[in-house]
C-alpha positions in Angstrom: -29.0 11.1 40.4 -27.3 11.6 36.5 -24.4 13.5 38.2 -23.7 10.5 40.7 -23.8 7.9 38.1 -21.9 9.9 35.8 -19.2 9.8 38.1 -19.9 5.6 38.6 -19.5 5.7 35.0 -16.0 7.9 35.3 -14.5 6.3 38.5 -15.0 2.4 37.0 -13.1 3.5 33.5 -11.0 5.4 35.3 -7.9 2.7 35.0 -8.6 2.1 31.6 -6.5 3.7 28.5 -8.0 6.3 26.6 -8.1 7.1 22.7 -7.3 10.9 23.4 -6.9 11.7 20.1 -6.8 10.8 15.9 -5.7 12.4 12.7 -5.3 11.4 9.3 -3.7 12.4 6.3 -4.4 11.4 2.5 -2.1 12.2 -0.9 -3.0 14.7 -3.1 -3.9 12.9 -6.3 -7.5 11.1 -6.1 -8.5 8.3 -8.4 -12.7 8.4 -8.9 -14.7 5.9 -10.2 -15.3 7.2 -13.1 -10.8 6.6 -13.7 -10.8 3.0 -13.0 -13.4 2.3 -15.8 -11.7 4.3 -18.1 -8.3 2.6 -17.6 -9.2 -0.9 -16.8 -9.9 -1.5 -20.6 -7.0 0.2 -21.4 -4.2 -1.2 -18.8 -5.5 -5.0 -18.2 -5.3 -7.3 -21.3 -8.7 -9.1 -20.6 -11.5 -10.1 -22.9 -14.4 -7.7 -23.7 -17.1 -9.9 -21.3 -14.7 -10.2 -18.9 -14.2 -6.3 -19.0 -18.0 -6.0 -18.9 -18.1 -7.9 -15.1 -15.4 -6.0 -14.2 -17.2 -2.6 -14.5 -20.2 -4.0 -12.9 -18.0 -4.5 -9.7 -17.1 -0.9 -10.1 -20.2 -0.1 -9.9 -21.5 -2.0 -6.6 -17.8 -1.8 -5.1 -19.2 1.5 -3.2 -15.9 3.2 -3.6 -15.8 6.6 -5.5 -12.9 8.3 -4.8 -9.3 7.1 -3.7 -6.1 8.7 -3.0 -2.8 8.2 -4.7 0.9 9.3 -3.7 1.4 9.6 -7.8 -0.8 10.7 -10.9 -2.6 7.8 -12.5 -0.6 7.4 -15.2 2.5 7.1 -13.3 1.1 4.7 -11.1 -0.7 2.1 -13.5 3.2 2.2 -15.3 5.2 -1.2 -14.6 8.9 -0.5 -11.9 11.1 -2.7 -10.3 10.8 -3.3 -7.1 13.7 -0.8 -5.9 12.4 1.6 -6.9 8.8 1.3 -6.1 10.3 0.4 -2.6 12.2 3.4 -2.5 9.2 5.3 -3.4 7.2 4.0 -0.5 9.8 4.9 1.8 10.1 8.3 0.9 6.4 8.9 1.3 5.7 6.6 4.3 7.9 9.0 5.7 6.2 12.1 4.7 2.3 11.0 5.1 3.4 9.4 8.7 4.9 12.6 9.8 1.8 14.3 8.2 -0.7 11.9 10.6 1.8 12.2 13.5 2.1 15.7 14.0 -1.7 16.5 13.3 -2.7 14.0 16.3 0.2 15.4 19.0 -1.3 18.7 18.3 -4.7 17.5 18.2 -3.5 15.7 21.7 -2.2 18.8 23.6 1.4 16.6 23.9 5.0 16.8 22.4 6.8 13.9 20.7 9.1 13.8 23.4 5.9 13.1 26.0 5.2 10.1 23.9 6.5 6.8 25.5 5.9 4.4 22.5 5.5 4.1 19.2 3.4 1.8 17.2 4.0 2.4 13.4 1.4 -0.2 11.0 2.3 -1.0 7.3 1.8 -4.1 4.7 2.1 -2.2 1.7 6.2 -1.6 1.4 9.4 -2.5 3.3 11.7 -0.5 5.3 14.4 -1.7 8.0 15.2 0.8 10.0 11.5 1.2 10.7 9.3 4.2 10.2 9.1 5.4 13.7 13.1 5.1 13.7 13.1 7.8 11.0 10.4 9.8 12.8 12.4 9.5 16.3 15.0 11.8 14.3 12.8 13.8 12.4 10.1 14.8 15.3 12.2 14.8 18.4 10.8 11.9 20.2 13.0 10.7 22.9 16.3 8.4 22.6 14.6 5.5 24.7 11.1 5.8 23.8 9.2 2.0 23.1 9.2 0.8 19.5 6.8 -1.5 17.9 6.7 -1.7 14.3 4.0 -3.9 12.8 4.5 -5.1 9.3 2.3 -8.7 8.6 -1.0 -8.0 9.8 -2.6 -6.0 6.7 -6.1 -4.6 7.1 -6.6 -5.7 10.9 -3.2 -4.3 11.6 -5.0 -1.1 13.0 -7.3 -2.7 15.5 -4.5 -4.5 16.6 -2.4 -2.2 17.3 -5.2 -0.3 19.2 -5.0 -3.7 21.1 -1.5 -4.2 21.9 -1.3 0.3 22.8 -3.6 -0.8 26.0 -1.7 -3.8 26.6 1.4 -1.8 27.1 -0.1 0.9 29.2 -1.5 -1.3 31.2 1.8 -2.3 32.3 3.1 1.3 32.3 0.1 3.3 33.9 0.2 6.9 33.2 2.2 7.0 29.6 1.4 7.8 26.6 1.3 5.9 23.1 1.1 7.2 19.4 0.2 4.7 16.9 0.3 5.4 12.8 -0.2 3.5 10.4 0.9 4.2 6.6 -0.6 2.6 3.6 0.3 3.0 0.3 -1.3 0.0 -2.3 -0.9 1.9 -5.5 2.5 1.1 -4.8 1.5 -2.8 -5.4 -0.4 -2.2 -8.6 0.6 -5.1 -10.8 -1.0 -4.3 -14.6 -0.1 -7.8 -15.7 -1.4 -9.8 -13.2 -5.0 -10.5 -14.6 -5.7 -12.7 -11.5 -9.0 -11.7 -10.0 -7.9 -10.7 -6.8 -5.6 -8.0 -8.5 -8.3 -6.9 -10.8 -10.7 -6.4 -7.1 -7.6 -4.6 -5.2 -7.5 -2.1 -8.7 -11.4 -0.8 -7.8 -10.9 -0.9 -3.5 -7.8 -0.1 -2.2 -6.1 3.8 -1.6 -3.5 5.6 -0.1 -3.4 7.6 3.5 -2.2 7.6 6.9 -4.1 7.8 10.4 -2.5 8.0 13.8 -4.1 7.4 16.8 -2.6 8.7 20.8 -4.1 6.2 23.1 -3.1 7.7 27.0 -3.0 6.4 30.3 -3.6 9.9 32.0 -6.7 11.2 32.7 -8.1 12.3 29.3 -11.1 12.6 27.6 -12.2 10.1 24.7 -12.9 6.3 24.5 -11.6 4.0 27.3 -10.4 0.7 25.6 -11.5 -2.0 27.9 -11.0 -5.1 26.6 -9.3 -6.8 22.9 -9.6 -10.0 21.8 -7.7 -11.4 18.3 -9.7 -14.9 17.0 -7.3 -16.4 13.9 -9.8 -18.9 12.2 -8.7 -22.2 11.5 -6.7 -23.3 8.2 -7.4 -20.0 6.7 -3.4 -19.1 5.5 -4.9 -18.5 1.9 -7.6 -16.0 2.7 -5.6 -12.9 2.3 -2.0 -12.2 1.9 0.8 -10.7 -0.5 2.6 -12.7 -2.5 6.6 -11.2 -3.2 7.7 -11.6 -6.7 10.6 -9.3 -8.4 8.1 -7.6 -10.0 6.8 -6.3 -6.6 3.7 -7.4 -3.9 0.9 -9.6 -5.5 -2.5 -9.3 -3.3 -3.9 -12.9 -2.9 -7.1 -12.6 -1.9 -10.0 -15.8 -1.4 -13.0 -15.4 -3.0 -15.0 -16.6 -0.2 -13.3 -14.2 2.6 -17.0 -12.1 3.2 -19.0 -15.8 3.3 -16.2 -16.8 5.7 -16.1 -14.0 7.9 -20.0 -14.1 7.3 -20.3 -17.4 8.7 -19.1 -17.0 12.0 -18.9 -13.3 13.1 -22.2 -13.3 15.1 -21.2 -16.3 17.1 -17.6 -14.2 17.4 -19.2 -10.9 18.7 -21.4 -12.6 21.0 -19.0 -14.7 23.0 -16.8 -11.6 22.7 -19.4 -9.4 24.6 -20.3 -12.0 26.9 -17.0 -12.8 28.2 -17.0 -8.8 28.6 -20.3 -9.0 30.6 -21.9 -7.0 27.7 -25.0 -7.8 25.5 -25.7 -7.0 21.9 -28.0 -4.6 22.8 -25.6 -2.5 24.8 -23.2 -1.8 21.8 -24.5 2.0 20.4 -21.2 2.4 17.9 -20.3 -0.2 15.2 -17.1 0.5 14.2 -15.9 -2.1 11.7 -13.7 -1.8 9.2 -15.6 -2.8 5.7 -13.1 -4.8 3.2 -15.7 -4.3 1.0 -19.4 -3.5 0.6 -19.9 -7.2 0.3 -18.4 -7.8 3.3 -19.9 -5.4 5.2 -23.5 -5.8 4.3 -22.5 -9.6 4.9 -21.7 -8.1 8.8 -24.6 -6.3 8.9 -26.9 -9.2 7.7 -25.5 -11.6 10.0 -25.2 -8.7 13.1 -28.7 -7.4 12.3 -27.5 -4.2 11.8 -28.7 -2.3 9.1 -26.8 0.9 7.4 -27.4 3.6 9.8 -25.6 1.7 12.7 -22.6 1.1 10.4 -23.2 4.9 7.7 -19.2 6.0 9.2 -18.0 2.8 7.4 -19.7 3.4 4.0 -18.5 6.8 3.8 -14.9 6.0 4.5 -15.0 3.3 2.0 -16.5 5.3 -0.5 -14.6 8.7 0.1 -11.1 7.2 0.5 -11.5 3.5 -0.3 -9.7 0.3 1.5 -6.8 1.9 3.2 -5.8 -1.2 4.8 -4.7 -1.2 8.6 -5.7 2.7 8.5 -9.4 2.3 7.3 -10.2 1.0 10.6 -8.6 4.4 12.2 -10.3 6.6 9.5 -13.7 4.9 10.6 -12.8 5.4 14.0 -12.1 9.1 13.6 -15.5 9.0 11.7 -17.5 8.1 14.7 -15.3 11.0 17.1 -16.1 13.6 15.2 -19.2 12.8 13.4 -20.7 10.0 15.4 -19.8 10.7 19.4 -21.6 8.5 21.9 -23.0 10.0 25.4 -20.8 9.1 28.1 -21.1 5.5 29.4 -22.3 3.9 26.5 -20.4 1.2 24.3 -19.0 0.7 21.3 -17.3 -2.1 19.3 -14.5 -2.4 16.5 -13.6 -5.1 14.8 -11.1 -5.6 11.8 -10.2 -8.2 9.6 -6.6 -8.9 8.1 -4.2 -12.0 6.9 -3.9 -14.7 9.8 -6.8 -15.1 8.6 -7.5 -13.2 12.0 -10.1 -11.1 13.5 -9.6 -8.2 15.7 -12.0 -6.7 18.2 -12.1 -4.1 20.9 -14.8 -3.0 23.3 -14.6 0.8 24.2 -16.9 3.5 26.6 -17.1 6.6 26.1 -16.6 9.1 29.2 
């Protein structure tokens, strides 16, 4: 009887993508907690109470350790916007190659196997895109697919997770490679005092993930169904805004209340337009934002932290890596965190639209 619906479960996902593999890569220089107290003082001209809130953030922030493509002292110093634009080139290239290789490998497949490429990033600017610089460097092939996503921020991931299946869908049987490349301490502004600058300081850190999603037979997560909700009047939430001194983070206040507000309403329609039930879902992969916007999800979800444990540990081991956290996470749950064949998860992320992201996926 398990062996025949085993292969029920198999033959129904059977048309459906599969995440076949995931990698990541991080910088070598790490910031802890302990280095943004000592240096917040020092680098942001604010008054002493002020100071005082500030390192009680640090403290409930949940993050203890981040990753930097520079020392700390070279990245808390003020540079144009050339050159910090330059800097993020160079080492988009090198920490995308990093992710990229480690996940073919991890994939059994050769770049020039890969049909498209899906390359994430908010934090610099580069035209030609990263994946045209990779097509040279790795040996992917003259006409493969190119998406490059560069406005989405932190849901960028899920998204691209999203549009992967969309496009193998159409092309049954390919492959796709997604990586995404963040690098925030390249937007480190020490003399903007604004409190969504001060917040970025304590989350956000620099890595890579990349992700082969396969329309072979493979093992791994199907993806069966995405679903992208923008909420109303929300252009304020979350964005950068470009000055010549570089990217300014503007970030709402109210962004966890927000999301807060409405997610369980959002996950429930989701999973019932999906023929699913909240009790069905046995992986929560969600990317966090924060800790108070992920205990805000898990208050409203009625989850509590051993459903959602991958999340805390990426956020406090690496930090807010923007449109990658959500592929850490999800590289989390693989290796750490597998499912038995047949059940469901869900992921969700949360970037600038103001937009949510969301994915169903079955393991086989």
């Amino acid at each position: 009887m398990e062996s025949a619906s085993k292969q029920l479960t198999e033959a129904a996902t059977a048309s459906y993508p599969t995440i076949a593999a995931t990698a990541t890569a991080l910088p070598p220089y790490t910031i802890t907690r302990e280095d943004v107290k000592v240096y917040m003082g020092r680098v942001f001209d604010i008054p002493e109470r002020r100071l005082e809130a500030m390192m009680s953030i640090v403290d409930n922030a949940q993050v203890h350790n981040r990753h930097a493509i520079f020392p700390l002292d070279y990245t808390i110093e003020p540079r144009p916007l050339s050159q910090t634009n330059n800097e993020y080139i160079e080492h988009a290239v090198k920490l995308g190659r990093e992710a990229a290789e480690k996940c073919l490998e991890r994939a059994g497949l050769k770049a020039d196997q890969i049909d498209m490429i899906i390359t994430v990033s908010c934090t610099g600017f580069m035209i030609p895109s990263l994946d045209a610089h990779l097509i040279n460097l790795m040996g992917f092939r003259s006409n493969v697919r190119r998406m490059p996503f560069t406005e989405l921020g932190c849901a960028a991931g899920a998204m691209a997770l999203g549009r992967a299946a969309d496009y193998l869908k159409a092309e049954p049987g390919g492959n796709v490679l997604i990586i995404a490349v963040e690098l925030p301490s390249l937007t480190f502004q020490r003399k903007d005092i604004s409190q969504a600058n001060l917040i970025s300081s304590i989350l956000f850190g620099d890595g890579a993930a990349a992700v082969v999603v396969s329309g072979k037979k493979m093992q791994g997560p199907k993806i069966l169904k995405t679903e992208t909700y923008t909420f109303p009047d929300s252009l304020g939430a979350m964005g950068f805004d470009l000055r010549d001194s570089g990217f300014h983070i503007l970030l709402a206040k109210d962004v966890p209340e927000m999301i807060g507000g409405k997610i369980c309403g959002l996950v429930q329609g989701f999973l019932e337009r999906n023929g699913r039930k909240r009790e069905d879902i046995k992986g929560w992969i969600l990317h966090p934002g924060g800790a108070r916007l992920l205990g805000n999800i898990e208050t409203e979800l009625g989850l509590c932290k051993c459903d959602t444990q991958p999340s805390w540990d990426i956020l406090g081991n690496v930090g807010n890596l923007s449109s990658a956290t959500i592929l850490f996470i999800l590289q989390e749950w693989l290796e750490k965190r597998p499912l038995q064949p047949g059940e469901y998860a869900m992921a969700a992320a949360f970037g600038p639209g103001f937009s949510a992201e969301f994915l169903l996926l079955q393991w086989t």
